[in-house]
C-alpha positions, 0 to 999 in steps of 0.5 A: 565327213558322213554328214558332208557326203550327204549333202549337209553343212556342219557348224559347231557352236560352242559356249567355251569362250577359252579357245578362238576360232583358231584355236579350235581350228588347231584342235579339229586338226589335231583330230584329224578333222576338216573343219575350217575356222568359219564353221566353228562359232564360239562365244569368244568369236561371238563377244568379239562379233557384237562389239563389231556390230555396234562399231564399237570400235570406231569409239576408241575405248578398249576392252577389259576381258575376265576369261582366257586366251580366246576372247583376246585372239578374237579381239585382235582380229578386229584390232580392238585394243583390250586388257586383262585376261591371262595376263591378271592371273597373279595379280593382287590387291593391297588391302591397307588404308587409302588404298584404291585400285586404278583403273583404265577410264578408256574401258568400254566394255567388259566381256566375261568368260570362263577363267580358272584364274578369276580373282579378286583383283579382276572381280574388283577391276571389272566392276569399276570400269562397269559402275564408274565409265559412263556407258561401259557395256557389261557382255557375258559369253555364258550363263553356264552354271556349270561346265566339264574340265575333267571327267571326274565332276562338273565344274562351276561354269562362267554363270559363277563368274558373271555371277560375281559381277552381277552381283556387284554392279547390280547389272545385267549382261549382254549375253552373246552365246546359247541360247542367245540368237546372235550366233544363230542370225550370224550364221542365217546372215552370213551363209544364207541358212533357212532356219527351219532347215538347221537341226541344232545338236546338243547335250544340254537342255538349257543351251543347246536345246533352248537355243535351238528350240527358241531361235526357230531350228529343230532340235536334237539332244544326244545323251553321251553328255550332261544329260541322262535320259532320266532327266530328260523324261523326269517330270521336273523338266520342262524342256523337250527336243523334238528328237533324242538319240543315245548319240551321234553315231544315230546319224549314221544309222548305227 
């Protein structure tokens, strides 16, 4: 609200492909924030925004999505027909001879995001609709090697699940989240934006600010997340903000 009252547009832009725009809506409102559906920008949104842009679904072909319930939400959206995600959790494999897993041949597309229930079932699905569909398009929401689910570690993020597929299919993905510039030239494109006018905030070096830094914005790194300031100023570290602050209460001059 601070930042409104002076005048400036806010947008949260996150990798978390776990939640649609409306599901982060719901938790902005549980908050107690004002935030409208446009000004949230996840992968899951972005994924979705892709297949729209290359009118994907004019080609009748349906998507088999690895991750959770927000890359679904966002497809129905568009009224893209699409399989898996939730709803393959328990699903298992028959390991006995002549035993082959079908698959959808309709499968244009696979979309990868975060799934703590990835398994073998969907590792194997996936790769058949990428290695046998003629022209199935291999998208990743992420490349995040890890991710935060508790406050106690990190995670292994959706890089480990990419991985799996990459490594299978020997293919690499149509990346649609940070640091890629399909979310920033949707924002530039829908609200008339001015790059050098968009300070990008973050926590992460490798998302946040390289997506800011690599997309012609001004980057800011805030360090009440994944990196400390040690990191930030070692000397094995080759990505640099244009600013830092200890957090975002800086804004306020506090």
């Amino acid at each position: 609200d601070y930042l409104r009252e002076q005048g400036k547009k806010v947008y949260f832009v996150t990798n978390n492909a776990r939640k649609s725009r409306a599901g982060y809506k719901k938790k902005f409102d549980d908050l107690g924030l004002q935030i409208s559906p446009e000004e949230v920008l996840s992968s899951s949104f972005a994924a979705a925004a892709y297949l729209d842009q290359v009118n994907f679904k004019e080609s009748g072909k349906s998507v088999y999505v690895v991750g959770d319930v927000g890359i679904g939400e966002e497809l129905d959206l568009l009224d893209i027909p699409w399989s898996g995600g939730p709803a393959d959790m328990d699903k298992q494999i028959e390991l006995k001879s002549g035993f082959a897993l079908p698959h959808d041949e309709n499968v244009g597309a696979v979309i990868c995001g975060f799934d703590y229930g990835i398994n073998y079932y969907k590792i194997q699905y996936a790769q058949l609709c990428i290695n046998e569909n003629p022209g199935c398009l291999f998208i990743a929401t992420n490349l995040d090697a890890l991710t935060h689910l508790t406050d106690a570690q990190e995670w292994a993020g959706n890089g480990a699940m990419v991985g799996a597929l990459k490594g299978c299919t020997g293919k690499e993905p149509i990346v649609v989240g940070k640091p890629s510039p399909l979310l920033i030239d949707y924002l530039v494109g829908k609200f008339g934006l001015k790059k050098e006018r968009i300070l990008m905030v973050g926590d992460r070096l490798d998302t946040d600010i390289v997506f800011g830094n690599e997309n012609g914005l001004k980057s800011c790194l805030t360090l009440t997340g994944v990196t400390s300031e040690s990191k930030l100023l070692g000397p094995d570290n080759q990505i640099i903000p244009d600013v830092y602050v200890d957090s975002i209460n800086a804004f306020r001059g506090a």
